[in-house]
Backbone as a ProteinNet text record, in pm:
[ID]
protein_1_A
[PRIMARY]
XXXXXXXXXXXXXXXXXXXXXXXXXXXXXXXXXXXXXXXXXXXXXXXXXXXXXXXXXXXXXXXXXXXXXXXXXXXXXXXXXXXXXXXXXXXXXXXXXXXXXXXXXXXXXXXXXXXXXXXXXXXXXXXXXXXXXXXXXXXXXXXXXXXXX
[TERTIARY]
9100.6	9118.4	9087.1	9076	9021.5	8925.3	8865	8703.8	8681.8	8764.2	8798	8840.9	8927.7	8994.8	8887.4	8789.5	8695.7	8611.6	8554.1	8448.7	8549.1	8670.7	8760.2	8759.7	8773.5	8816.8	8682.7	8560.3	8480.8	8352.5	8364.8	8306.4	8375.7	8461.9	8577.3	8590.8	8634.1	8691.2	8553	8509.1	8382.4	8289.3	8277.6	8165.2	8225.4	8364.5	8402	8347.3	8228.7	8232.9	8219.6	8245.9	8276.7	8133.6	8021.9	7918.4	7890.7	7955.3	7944.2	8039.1	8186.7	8288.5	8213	8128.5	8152.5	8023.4	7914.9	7810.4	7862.5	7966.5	8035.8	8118.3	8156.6	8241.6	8166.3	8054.9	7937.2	7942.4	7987.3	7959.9	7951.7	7932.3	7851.9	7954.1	7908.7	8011.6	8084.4	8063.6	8120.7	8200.9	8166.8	8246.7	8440.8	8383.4	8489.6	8587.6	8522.1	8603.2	8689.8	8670.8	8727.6	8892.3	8912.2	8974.4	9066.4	8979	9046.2	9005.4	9102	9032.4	8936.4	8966.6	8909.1	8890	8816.7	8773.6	8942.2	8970.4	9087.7	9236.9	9231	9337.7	9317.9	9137.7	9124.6	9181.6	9159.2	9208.4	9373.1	9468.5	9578.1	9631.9	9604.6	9578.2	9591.1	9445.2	9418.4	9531.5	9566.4	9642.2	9787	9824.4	9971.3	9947.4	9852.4	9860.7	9858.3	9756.8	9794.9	9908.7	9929.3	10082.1	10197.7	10210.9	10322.1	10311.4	10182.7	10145.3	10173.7	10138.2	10194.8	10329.3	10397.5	10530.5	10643.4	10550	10619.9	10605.1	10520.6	10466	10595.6	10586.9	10678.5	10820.8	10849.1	11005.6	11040.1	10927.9	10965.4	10969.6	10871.1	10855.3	10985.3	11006.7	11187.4	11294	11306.6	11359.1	11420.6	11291.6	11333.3	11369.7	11366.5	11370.8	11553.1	11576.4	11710.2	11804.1	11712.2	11804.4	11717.9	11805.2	11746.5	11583.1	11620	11489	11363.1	11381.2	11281.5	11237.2	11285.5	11286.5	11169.5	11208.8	11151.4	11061	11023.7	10906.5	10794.7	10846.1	10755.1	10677.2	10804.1	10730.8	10622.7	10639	10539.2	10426.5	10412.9	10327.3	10263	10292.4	10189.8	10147.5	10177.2	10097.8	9968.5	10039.7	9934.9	9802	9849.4	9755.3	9663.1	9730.7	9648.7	9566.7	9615.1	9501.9	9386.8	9424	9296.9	9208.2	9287.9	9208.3	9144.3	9189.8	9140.2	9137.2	9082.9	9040.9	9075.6	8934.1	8909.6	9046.5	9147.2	9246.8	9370.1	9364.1	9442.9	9424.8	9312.7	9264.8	9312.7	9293.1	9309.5	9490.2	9531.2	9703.5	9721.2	9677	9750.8	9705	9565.5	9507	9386.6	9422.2	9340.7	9489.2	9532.8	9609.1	9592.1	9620.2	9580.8	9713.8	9796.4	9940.8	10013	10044	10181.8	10269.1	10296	10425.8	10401.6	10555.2	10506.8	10527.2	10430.5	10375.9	10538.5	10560.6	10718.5	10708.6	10570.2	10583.2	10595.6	10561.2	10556.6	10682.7	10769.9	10927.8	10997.8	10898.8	10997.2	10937	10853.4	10765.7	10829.6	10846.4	10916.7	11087.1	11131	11288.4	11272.6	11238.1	11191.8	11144.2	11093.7	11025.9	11168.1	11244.4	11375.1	11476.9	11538.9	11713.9	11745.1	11896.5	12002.7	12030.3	12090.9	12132.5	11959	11913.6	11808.5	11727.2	11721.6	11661.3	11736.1	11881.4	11936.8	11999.5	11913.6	12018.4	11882.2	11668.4	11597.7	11606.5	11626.1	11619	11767.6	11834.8	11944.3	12060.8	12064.6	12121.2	12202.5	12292.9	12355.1	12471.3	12539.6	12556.1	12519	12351.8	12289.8	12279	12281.4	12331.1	12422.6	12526.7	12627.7	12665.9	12589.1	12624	12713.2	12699	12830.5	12816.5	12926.5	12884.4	12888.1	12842	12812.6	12794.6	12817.1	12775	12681.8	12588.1	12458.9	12503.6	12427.6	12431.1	12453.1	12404.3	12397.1	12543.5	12617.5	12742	12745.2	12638.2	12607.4	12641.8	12650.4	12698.9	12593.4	12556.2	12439.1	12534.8	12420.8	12431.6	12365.9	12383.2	12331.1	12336.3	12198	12193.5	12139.7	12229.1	12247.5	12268.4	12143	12136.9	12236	12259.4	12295.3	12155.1	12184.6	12131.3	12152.6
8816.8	8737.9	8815.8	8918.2	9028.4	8964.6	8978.4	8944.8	8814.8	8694.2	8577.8	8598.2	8708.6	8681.3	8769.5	8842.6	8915.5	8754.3	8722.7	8592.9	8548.8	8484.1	8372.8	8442.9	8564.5	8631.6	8655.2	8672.7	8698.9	8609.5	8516	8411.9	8297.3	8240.5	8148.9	8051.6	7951.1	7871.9	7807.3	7747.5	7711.7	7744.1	7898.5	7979.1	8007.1	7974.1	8023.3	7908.1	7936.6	7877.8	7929.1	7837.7	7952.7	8043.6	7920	8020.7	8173.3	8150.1	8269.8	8376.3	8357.4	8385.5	8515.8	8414.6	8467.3	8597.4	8569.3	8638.2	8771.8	8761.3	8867	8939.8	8921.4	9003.1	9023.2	8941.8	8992.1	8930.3	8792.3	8752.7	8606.9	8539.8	8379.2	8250.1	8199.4	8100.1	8005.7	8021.8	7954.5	8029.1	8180.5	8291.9	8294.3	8259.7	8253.4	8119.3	7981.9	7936.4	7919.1	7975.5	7998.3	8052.9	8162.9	8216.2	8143.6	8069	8001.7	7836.4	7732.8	7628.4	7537	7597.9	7567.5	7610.5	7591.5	7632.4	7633.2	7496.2	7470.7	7586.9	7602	7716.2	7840.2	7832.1	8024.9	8008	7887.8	7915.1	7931.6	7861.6	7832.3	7962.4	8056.7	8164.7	8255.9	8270.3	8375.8	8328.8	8200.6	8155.4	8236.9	8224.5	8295.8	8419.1	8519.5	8619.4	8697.4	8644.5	8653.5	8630.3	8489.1	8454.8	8540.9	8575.4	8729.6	8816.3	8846.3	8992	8938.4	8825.1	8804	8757.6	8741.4	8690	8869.1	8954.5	9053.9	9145.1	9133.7	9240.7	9173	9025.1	8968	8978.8	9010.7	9062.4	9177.2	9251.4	9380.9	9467.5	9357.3	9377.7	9314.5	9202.4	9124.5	9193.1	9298.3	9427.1	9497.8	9525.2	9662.8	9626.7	9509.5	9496.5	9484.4	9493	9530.9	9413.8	9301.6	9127.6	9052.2	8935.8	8810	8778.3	8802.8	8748	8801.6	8924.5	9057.2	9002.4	8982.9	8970	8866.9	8764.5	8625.1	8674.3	8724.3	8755.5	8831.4	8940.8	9029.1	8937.1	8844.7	8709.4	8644.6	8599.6	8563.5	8626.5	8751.5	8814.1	8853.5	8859.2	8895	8763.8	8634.9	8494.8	8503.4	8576.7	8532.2	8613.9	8776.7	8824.3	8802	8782.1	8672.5	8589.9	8507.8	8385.2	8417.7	8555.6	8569.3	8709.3	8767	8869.1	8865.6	8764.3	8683.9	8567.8	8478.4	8309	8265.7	8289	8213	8283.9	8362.2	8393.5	8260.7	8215.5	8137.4	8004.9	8015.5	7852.6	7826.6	7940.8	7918.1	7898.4	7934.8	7917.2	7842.4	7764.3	7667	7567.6	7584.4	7428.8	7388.7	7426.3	7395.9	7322.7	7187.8	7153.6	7178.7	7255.4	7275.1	7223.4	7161.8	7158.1	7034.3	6921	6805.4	6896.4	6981.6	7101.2	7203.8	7234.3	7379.3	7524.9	7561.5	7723.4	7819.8	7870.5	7978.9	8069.5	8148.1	8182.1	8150.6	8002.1	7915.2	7956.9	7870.6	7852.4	7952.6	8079.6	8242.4	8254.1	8209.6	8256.5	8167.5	8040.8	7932.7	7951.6	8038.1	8042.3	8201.2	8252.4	8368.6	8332.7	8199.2	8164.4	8067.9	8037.3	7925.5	7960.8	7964	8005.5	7909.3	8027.8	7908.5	8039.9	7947.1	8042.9	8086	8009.7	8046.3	8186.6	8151.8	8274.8	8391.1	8390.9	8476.1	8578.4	8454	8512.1	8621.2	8542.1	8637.1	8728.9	8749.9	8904.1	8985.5	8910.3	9002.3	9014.1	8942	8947.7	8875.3	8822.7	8680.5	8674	8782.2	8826.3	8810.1	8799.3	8749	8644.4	8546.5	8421.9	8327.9	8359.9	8343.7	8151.4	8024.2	7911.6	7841.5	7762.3	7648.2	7534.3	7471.5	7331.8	7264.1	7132.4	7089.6	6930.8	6863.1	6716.9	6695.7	6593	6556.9	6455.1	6418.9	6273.4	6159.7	6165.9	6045.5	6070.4	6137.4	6187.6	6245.9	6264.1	6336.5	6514.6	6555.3	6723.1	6788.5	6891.1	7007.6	7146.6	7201.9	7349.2	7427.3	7423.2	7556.9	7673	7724.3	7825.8	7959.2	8040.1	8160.3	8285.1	8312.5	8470.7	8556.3	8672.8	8746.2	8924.4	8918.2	9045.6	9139.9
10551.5	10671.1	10797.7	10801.3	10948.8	10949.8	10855.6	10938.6	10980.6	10917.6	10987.8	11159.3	11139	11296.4	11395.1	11335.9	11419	11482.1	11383.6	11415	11531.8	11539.3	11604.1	11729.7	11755.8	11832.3	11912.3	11852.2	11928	11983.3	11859.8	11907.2	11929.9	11905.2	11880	11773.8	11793.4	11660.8	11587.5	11665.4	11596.6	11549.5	11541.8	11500.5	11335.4	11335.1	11212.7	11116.9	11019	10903.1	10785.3	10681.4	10539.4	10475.1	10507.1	10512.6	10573.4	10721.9	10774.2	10756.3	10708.2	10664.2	10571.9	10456.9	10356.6	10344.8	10447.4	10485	10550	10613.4	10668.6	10615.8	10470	10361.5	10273.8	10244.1	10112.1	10037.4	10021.7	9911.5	9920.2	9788.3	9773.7	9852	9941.3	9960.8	9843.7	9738.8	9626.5	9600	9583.2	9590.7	9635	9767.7	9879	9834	9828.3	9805.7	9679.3	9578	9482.5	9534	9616.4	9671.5	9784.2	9901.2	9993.4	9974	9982.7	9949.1	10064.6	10197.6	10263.7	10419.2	10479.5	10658.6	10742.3	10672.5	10775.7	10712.4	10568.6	10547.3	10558.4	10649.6	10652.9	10789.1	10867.9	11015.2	11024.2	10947	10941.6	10885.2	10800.2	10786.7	10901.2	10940.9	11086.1	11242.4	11246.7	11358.6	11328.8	11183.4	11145.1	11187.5	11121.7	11109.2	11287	11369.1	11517.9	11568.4	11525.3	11595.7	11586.3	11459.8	11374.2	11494.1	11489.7	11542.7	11745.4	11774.9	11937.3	11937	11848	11837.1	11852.7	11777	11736.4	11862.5	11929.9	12072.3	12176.1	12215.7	12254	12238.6	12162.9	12092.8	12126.1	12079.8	12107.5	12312.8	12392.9	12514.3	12582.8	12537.9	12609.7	12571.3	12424.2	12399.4	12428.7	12542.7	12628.8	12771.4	12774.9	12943.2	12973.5	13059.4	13133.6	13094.7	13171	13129.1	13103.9	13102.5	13048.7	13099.9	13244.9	13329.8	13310.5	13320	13258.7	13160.3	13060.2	12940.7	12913.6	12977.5	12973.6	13005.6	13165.4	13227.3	13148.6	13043.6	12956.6	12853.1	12807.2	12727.8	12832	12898.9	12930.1	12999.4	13024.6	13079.1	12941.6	12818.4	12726.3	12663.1	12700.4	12697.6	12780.3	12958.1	13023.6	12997	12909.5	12918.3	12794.7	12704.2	12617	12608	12727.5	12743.6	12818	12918.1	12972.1	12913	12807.3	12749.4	12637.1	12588.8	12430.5	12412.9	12534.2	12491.8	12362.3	12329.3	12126.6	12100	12082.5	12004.6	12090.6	12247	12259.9	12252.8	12267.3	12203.4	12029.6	11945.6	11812.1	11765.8	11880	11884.8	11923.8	12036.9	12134.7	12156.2	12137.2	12165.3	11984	11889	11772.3	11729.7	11630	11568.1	11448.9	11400.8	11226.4	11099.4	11181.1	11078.2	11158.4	11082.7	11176.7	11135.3	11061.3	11111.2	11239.8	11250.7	11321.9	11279.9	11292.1	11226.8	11271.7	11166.2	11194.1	11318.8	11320.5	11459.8	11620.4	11613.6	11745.5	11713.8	11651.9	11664.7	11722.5	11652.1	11727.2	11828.2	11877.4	12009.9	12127.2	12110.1	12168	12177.5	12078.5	12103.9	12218.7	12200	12278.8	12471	12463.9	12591.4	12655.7	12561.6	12651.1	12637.8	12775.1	12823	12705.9	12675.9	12591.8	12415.5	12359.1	12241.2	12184.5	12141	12067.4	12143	12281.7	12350.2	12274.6	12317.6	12304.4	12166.1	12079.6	11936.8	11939.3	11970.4	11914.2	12002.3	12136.1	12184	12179.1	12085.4	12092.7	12197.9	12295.5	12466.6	12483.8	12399	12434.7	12550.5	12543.8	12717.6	12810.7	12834.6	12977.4	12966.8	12874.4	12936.3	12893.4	13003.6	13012.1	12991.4	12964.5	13019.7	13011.6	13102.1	13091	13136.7	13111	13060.1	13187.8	13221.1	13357.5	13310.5	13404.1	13439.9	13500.9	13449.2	13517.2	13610.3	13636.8	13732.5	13658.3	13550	13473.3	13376.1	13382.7	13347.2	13205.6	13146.6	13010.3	13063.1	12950.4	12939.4	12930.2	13004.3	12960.6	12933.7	12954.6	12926.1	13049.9	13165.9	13262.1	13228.3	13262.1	13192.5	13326.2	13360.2	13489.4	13434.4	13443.7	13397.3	13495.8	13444.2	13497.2	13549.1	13632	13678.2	13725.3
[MASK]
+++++++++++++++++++++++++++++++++++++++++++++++++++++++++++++++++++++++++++++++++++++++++++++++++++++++++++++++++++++++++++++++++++++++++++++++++++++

């Protein structure tokens, strides 16, 4: 699958086909699919294996930061630099649908990006945010959520 994510990465999603896939590892496209059953599970494939790997940089950057806010902010500063340092890799995450499920790493990447327990169970911090419970207007219960800094 590297050499899947080389193609995605450097040319983007559409350049990936199994013909070329398989021209780029050496061997017969009949070859290949024996192995993968198809275009759409080499992509579903290469999207995990990125996502792991930006899910895990993300974790480890909200980590180290002081609080909550930091934290958040590191998450998203390695989105933004993502999207503008590797297109075809954020297009192949964010805007290709390859699954009516959602892929395990969104879920960690997404609990990582929102105030509230889930933020807090994956970076570990549940101290910085502190919330509590509140009335809306419409008189339903939330959860405000006020970092501390």
């Amino acid at each position: 699958m590297a050499a899947a994510a080389k193609i995605v990465e450097a040319d983007g999603v559409e350049a990936l086909s199994m013909r070329g896939l398989a021209r780029a590892i050496g061997c017969q496209p009949s070859a290949l699919y024996h192995h993968v059953p198809s275009r759409h599970d080499v992509l579903a494939d290469v999207a995990t294996r990125l996502g792991d790997a930006l899910t895990a940089d993300a974790l480890y950057a909200s980590e180290k930061a002081e609080n909550s806010v930091l934290a958040l902010a590191a998450v998203l500063d390695r989105l933004l630099r993502l999207a503008d340092q590797a297109p075809n890799v954020w297009e192949l995450l964010f805007l290709v649908n390859l699954s009516e499920g959602v892929p395990e790493w969104w879920r960690r990447l997404r609990g990582l990006a929102e105030p509230g327990a889930s933020y807090s169970m994956a970076i570990g911090a549940s101290s910085d945010w502190p919330g509590r419970r509140i009335r809306t207007s419409s008189g339903n219960m939330t959860r405000k959520m006020s970092p501390r800094t």
